[in-house]
MARTI-396829 format. One record per residue (C-alpha): x, y, z; residue in three letters. Coordinates in Angstrom, 2 decimals, padded with zeros to 5 digits. Example, Ala and Ser with C-alpha at 12.3 -4.5 7.8 and 13.67 -1.06 7.14 Angstrom:
% residues 2
(site (012.30; -004.50; 007.80); ALA)
(site (013.67; -001.06; 007.14); SER)
//
This chain:
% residues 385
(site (048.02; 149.30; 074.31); UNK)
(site (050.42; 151.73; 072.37); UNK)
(site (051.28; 152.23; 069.13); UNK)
(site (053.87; 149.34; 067.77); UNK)
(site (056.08; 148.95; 070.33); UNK)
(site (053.96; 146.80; 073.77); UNK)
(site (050.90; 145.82; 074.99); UNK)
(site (049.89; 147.35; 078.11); UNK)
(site (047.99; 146.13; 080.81); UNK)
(site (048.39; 143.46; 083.76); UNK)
(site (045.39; 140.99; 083.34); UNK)
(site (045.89; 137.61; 082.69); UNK)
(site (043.95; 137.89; 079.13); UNK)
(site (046.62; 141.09; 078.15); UNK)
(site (049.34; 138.32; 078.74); UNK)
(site (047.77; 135.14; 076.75); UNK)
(site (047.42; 138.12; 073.59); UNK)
(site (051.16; 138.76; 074.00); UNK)
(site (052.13; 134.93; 073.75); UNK)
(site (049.91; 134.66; 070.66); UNK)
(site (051.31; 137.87; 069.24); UNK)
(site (054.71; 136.12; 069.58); UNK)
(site (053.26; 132.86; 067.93); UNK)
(site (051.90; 134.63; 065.06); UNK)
(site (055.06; 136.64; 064.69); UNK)
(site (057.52; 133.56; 064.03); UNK)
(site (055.44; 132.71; 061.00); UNK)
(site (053.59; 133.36; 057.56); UNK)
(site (049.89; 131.98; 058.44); UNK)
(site (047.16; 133.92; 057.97); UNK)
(site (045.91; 135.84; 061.08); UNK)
(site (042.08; 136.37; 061.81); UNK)
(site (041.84; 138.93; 065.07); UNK)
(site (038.44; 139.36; 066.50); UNK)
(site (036.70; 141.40; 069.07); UNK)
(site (034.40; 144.43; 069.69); UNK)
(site (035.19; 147.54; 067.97); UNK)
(site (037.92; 149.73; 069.35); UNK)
(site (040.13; 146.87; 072.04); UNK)
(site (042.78; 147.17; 069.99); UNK)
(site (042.44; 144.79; 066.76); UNK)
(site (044.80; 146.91; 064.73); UNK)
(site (047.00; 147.40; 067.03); UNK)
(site (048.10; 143.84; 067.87); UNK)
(site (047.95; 143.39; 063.51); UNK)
(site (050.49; 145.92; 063.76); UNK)
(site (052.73; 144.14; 066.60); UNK)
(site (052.58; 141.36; 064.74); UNK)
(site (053.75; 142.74; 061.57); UNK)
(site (056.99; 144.36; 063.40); UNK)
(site (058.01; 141.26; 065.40); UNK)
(site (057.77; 139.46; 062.05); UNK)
(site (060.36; 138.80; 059.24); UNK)
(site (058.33; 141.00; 057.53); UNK)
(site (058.78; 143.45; 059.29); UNK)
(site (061.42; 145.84; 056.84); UNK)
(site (058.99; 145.68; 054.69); UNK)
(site (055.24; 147.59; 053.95); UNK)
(site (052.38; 147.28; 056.43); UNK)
(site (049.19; 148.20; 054.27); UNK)
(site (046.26; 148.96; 056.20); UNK)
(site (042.43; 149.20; 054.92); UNK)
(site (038.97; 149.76; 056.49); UNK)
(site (036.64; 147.27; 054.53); UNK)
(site (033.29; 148.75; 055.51); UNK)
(site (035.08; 152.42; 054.75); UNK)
(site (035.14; 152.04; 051.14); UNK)
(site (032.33; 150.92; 049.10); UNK)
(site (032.60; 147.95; 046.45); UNK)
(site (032.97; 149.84; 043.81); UNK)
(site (035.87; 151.06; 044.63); UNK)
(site (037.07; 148.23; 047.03); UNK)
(site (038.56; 146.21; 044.05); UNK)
(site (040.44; 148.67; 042.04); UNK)
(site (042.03; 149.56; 045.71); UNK)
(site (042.65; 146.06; 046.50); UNK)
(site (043.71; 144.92; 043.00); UNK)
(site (044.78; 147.95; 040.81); UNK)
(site (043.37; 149.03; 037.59); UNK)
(site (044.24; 149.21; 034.70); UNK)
(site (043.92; 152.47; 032.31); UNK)
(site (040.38; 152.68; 030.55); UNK)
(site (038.53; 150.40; 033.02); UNK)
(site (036.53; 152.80; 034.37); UNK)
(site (035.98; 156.60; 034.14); UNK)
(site (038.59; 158.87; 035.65); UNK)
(site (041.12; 156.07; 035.26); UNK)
(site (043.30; 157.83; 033.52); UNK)
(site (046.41; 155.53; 034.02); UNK)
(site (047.32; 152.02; 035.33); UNK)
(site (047.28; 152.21; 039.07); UNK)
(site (048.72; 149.67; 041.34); UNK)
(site (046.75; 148.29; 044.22); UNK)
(site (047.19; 147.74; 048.03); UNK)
(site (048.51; 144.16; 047.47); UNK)
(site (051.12; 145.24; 045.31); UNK)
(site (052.12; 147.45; 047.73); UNK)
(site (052.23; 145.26; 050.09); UNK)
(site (054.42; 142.99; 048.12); UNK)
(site (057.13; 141.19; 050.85); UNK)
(site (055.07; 142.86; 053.43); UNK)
(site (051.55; 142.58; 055.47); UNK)
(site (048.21; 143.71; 054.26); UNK)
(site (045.63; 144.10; 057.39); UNK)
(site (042.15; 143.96; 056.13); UNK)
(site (039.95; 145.22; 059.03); UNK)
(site (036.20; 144.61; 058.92); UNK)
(site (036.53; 141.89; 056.67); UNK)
(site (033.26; 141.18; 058.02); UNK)
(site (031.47; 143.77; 055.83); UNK)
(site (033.14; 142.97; 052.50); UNK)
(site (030.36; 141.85; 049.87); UNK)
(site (029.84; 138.50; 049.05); UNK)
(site (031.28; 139.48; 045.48); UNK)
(site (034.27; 140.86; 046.76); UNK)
(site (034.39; 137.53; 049.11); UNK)
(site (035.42; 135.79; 045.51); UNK)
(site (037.63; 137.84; 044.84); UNK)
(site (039.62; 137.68; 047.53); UNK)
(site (039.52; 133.95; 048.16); UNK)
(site (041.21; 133.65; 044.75); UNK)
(site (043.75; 135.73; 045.41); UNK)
(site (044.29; 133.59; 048.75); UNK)
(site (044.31; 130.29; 046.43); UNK)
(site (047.39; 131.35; 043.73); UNK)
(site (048.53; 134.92; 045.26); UNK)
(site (047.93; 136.25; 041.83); UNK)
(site (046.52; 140.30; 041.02); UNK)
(site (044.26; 140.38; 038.29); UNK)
(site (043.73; 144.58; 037.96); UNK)
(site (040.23; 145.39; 037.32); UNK)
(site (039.70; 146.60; 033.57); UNK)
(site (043.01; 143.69; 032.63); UNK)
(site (041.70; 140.14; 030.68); UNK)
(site (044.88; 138.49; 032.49); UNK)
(site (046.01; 137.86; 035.93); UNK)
(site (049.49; 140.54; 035.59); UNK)
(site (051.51; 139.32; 038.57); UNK)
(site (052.29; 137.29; 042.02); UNK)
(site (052.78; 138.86; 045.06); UNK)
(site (054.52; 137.70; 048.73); UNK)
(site (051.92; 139.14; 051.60); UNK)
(site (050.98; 137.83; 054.50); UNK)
(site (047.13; 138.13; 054.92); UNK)
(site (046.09; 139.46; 058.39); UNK)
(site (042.05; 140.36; 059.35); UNK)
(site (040.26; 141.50; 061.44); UNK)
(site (036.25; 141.83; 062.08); UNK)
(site (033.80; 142.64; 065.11); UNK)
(site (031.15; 140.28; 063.84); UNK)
(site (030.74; 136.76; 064.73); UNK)
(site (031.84; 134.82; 061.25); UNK)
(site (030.48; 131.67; 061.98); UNK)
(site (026.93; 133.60; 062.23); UNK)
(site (027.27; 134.99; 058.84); UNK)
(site (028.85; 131.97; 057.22); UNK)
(site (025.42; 130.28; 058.96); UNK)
(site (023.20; 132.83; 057.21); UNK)
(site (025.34; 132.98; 053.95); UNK)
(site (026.30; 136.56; 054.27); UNK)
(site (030.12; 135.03; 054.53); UNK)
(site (032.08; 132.26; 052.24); UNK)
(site (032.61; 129.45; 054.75); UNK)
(site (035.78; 128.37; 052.37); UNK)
(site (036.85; 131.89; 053.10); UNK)
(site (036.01; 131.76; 056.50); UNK)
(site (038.61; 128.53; 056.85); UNK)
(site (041.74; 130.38; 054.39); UNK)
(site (041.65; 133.42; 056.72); UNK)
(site (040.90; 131.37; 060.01); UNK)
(site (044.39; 129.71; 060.59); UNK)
(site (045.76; 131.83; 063.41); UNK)
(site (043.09; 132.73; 065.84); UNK)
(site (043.27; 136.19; 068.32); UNK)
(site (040.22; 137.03; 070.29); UNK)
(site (040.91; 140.03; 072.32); UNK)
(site (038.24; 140.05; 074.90); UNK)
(site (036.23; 143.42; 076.00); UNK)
(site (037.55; 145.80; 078.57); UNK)
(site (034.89; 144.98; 080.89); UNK)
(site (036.01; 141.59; 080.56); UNK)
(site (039.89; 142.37; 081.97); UNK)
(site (039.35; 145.30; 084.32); UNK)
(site (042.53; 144.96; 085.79); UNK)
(site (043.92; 146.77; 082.20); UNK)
(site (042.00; 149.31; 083.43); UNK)
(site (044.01; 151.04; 085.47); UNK)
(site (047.19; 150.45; 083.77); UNK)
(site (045.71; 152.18; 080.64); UNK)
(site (044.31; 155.07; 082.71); UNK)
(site (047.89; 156.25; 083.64); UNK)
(site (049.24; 155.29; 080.53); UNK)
(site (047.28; 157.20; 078.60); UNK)
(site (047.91; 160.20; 080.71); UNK)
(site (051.42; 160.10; 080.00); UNK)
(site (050.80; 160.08; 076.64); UNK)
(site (048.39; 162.42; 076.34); UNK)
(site (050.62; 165.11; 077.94); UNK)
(site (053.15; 164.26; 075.98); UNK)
(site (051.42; 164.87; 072.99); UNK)
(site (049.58; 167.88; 074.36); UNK)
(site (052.61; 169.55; 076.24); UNK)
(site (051.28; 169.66; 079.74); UNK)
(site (051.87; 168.25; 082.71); UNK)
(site (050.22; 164.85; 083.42); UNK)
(site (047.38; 165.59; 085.64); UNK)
(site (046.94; 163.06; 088.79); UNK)
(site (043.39; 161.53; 089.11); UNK)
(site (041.30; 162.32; 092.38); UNK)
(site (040.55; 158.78; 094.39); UNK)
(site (036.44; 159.20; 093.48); UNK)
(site (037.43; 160.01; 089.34); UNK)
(site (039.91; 157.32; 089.75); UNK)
(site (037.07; 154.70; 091.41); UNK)
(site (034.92; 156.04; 088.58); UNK)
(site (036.64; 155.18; 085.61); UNK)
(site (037.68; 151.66; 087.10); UNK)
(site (034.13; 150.89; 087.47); UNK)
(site (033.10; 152.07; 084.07); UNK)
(site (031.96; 149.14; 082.06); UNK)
(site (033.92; 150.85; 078.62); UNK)
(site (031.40; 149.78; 075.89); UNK)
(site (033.75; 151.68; 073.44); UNK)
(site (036.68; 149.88; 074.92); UNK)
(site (040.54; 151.06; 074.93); UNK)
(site (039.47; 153.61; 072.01); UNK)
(site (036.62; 154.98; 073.93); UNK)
(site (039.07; 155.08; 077.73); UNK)
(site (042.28; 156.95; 075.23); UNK)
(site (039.67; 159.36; 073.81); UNK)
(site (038.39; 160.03; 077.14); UNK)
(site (041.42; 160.39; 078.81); UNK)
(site (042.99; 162.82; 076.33); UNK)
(site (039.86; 164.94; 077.31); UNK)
(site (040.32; 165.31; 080.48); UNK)
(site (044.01; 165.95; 079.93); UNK)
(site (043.32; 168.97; 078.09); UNK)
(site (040.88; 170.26; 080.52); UNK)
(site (042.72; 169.61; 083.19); UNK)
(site (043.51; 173.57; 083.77); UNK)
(site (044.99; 172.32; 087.68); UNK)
(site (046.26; 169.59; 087.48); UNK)
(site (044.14; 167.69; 089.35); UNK)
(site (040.87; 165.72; 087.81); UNK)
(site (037.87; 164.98; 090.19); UNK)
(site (035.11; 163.04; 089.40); UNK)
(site (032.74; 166.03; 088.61); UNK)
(site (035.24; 166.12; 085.68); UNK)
(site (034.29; 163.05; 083.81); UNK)
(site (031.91; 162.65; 081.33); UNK)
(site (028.46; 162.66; 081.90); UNK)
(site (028.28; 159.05; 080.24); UNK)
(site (030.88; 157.60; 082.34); UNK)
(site (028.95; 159.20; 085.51); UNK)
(site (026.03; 157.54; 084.93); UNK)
(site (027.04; 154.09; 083.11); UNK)
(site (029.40; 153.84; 085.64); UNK)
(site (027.13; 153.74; 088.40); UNK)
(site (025.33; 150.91; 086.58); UNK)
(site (028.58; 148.92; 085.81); UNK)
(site (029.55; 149.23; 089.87); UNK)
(site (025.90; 147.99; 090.92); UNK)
(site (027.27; 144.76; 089.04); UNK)
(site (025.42; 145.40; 085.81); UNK)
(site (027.54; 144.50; 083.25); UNK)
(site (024.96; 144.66; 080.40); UNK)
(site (025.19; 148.05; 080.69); UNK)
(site (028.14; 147.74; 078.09); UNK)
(site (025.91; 145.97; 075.24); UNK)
(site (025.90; 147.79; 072.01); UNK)
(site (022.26; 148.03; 072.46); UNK)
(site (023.16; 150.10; 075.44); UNK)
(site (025.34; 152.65; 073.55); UNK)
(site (023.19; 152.98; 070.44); UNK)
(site (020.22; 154.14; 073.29); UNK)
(site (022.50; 156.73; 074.71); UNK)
(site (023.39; 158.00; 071.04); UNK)
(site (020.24; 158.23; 069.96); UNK)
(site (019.23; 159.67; 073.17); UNK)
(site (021.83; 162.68; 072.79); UNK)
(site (020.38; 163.73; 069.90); UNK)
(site (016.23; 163.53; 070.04); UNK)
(site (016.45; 164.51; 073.53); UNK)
(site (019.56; 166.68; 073.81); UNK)
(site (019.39; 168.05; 070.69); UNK)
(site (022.78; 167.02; 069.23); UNK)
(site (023.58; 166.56; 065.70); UNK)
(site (023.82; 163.63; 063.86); UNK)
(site (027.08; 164.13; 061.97); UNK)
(site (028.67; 164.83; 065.36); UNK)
(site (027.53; 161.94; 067.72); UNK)
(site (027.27; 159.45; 064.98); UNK)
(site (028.87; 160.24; 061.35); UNK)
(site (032.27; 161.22; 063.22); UNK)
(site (032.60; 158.00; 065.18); UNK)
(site (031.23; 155.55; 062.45); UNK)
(site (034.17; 157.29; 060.47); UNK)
(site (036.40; 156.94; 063.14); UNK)
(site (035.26; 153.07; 063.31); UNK)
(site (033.75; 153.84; 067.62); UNK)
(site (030.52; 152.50; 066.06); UNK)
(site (029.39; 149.75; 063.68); UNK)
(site (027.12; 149.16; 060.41); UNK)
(site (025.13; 147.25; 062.92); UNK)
(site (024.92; 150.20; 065.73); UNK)
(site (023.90; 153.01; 062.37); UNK)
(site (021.38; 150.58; 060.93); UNK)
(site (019.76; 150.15; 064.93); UNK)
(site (019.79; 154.58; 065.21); UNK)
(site (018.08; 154.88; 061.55); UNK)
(site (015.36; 152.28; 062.21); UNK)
(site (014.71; 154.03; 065.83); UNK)
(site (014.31; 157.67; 064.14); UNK)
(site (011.94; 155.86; 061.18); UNK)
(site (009.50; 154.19; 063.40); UNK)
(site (009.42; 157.52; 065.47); UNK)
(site (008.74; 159.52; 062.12); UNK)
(site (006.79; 156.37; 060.78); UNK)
(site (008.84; 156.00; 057.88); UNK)
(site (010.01; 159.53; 056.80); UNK)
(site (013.70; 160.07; 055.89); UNK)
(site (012.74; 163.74; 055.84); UNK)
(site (011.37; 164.07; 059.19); UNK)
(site (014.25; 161.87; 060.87); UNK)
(site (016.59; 164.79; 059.35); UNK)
(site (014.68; 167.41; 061.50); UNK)
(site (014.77; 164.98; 064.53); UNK)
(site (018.51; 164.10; 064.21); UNK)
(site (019.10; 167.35; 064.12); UNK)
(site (020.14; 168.21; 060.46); UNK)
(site (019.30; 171.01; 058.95); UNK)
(site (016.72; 170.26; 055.68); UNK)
(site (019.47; 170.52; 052.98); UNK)
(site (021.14; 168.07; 054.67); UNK)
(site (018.85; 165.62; 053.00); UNK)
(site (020.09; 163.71; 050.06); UNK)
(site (023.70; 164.03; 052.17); UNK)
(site (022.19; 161.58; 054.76); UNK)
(site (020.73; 159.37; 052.15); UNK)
(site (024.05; 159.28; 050.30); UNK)
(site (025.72; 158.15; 053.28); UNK)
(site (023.37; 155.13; 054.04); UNK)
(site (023.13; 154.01; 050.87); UNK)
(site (027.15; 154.14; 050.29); UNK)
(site (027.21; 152.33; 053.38); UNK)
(site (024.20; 150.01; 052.86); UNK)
(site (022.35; 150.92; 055.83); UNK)
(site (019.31; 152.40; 054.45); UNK)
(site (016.05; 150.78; 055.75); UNK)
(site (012.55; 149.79; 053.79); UNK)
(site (009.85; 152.03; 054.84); UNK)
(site (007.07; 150.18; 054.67); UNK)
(site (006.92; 148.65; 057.71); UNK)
(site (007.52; 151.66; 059.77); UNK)
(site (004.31; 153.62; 058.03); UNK)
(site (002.02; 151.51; 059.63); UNK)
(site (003.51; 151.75; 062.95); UNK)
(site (001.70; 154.19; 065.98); UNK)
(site (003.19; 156.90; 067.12); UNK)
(site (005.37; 156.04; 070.13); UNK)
(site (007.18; 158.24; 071.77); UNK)
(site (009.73; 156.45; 074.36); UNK)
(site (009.67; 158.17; 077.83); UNK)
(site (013.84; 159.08; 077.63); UNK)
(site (013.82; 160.42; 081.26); UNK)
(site (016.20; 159.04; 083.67); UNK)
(site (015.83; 159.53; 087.43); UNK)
(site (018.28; 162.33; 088.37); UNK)
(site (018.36; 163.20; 084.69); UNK)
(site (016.25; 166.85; 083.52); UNK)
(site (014.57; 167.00; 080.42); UNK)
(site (016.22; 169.86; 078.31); UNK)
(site (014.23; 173.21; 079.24); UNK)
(site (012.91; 173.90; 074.95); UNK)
(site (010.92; 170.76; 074.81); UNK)
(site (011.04; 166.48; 075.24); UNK)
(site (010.92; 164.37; 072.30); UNK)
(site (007.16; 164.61; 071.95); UNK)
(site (006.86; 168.02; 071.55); UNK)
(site (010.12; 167.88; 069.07); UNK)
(site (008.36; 164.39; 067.15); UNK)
(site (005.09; 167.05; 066.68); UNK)
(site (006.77; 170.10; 065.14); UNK)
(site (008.23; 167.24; 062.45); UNK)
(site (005.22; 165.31; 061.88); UNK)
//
């Protein structure tokens, strides 16, 4: 998929998204896209946004799990001055803005249950009431479009989601399957995105050697199109002649790849990915604000994925935030930075149950795979302990 402008790809799933795209388009309902993270959820918000009436006016776009609740509904709604401290003036929200226009609410599945309220009554009269104001100040036109990698109906089971919200947003329904699930996309995207990624980079579009080529078609793509774009722009700027064989790739798409062609398509679970993370940094020594901060900020990983990788590194360090900064490779001041970040994104885990745990130190070796020369995880899990 591009930017605005097409969807790209040749499988029979690429084509039933277009014809819903076009549905959607030719009308005001609300829109409720799911899928795994990175196939391309904002991107077919935005298509439908530009093939819509709407479309001369804003598109307003917002992360729901990137901005905690504190701050979600003076975004959302405006403020007004004195509500809060630092606000210093009235400020007008991202509905507002949107006025005439689109607002695409992605990872609606992480909004708070209190912010769930809020939002439904918006959906019931269309009126802003700014935080800090003791009357509802205007109405505003927007067309309501989300998004979420969760399964609703799971949440609205547990009551972690309103099922009447569930039902306003649910009107218009777009699933965009997985990659692994339309592999004929695969290699339409490959040489797409190597067009592009010249262009952008001012080089001349490498060609892909039959083995890389084989290679990436077999990979099962647990990050999806995000995770093939960001790989291909890679290899695009490495590509110092032109020509990309397969001892270019990544080592994760040499060896998941393997799996996914032995006909093991579990090897694209999340469970899967959140190993290899994990892996990269107690075994391989990489740090945690590189292999996981960056791409939870960059939406390639979920709440759900961060939550999994902090309760691994507490039952390894039986419950010690302080110890799982040495073994994710922070330094020691990096301390009440980590914490910060879990609890702003509410992923912070009791440690109770993890002090009573034995020690257990997973065997990380893979066959073909050495262990790095300094030390394995046991000998790294002892210096912390």
């Amino acid at each position: 998929m591009n930017n605005v402008t097409q969807m790209v790809g040749a499988s029979a799933a690429c084509r039933a998204i277009e014809n819903e795209i076009e549905c959607a388009a030719n009308t005001d309902a609300k829109v409720l896209i799911t899928g795994e993270s990175g196939v391309g959820k904002e991107v077919v918000a935005k298509l439908i946004h530009h093939r819509s009436r709407r479309s001369r006016s804003p598109l307003v776009t917002i992360n729901c799990a990137g901005i905690p609740d504190t701050l979600l509904a003076s975004e959302l709604f405006g403020h007004v001055r004195g509500s809060f401290t630092d606000a210093y003036r009235d400020k007008e929200g991202w509905l507002e803005q949107a006025n005439g226009g689109t607002i695409f609410m992605d990872e609606i599945g992480e909004m708070s249950t209190q912010m769930q309220s809020l939002l439904l009554r918006f959906l019931e009269n269309g009126e802003i009431q700014r935080v800090g104001s003791e009357r509802r100040t205007t109405s505003v036109d927007v067309r309501v479009i989300t998004a979420t990698n969760r399964r609703l109906m799971e949440r609205v089971a547990s009551g972690d989601f309103r099922e009447d919200l569930f039902y306003r947003l649910n009107v218009v329904h777009i699933e965009i399957p997985p990659l692994r699930e339309r592999r004929d996309d695969v290699p339409v995207l490959l040489a797409h995105f190597l067009r592009e990624c010249s262009l952008t980079h001012h080089v001349g579009v490498p060609e892909l050697s039959p083995e890389a080529q084989a290679q990436l078609e077999a990979y099962a793509w647990p990050g999806n199109v995000r995770q093939l774009r960001n790989v291909v722009e890679r290899l695009v700027v490495r590509a110092g002649n032109g020509i990309i064989a397969s001892a270019d790739l990544p080592r994760e798409v040499m060896t998941l790849g393997e799996q996914a062609a032995g006909g093991g398509a579990d090897a694209a679970a999340p469970q899967s990915r959140v190993s290899r993370i994990f892996e990269e940094m107690v075994r391989d020594g990489k740090s945690f604000w590189n292999v996981v901060h960056q791409p939870f900020m960059d939406r390639d990983l979920t709440r759900e994925d961060l939550r999994a990788l902090v309760r691994q590194g507490l039952a390894l360090t039986r419950g010690s935030y302080k110890s799982t900064v040495q073994l994710f490779n922070m330094p020691p001041e990096d301390y009440k930075r980590f914490l910060n970040f879990l609890r702003k994104f509410h992923c912070q885990a009791p440690i109770d149950e993890f002090r009573a745990l034995p020690v257990h130190v997973p065997d990380m070796a893979q066959p073909g795979t050495p262990q790095p020369a300094a030390a394995g995880v046991g000998d790294r899990y002892r210096r912390i302990s």
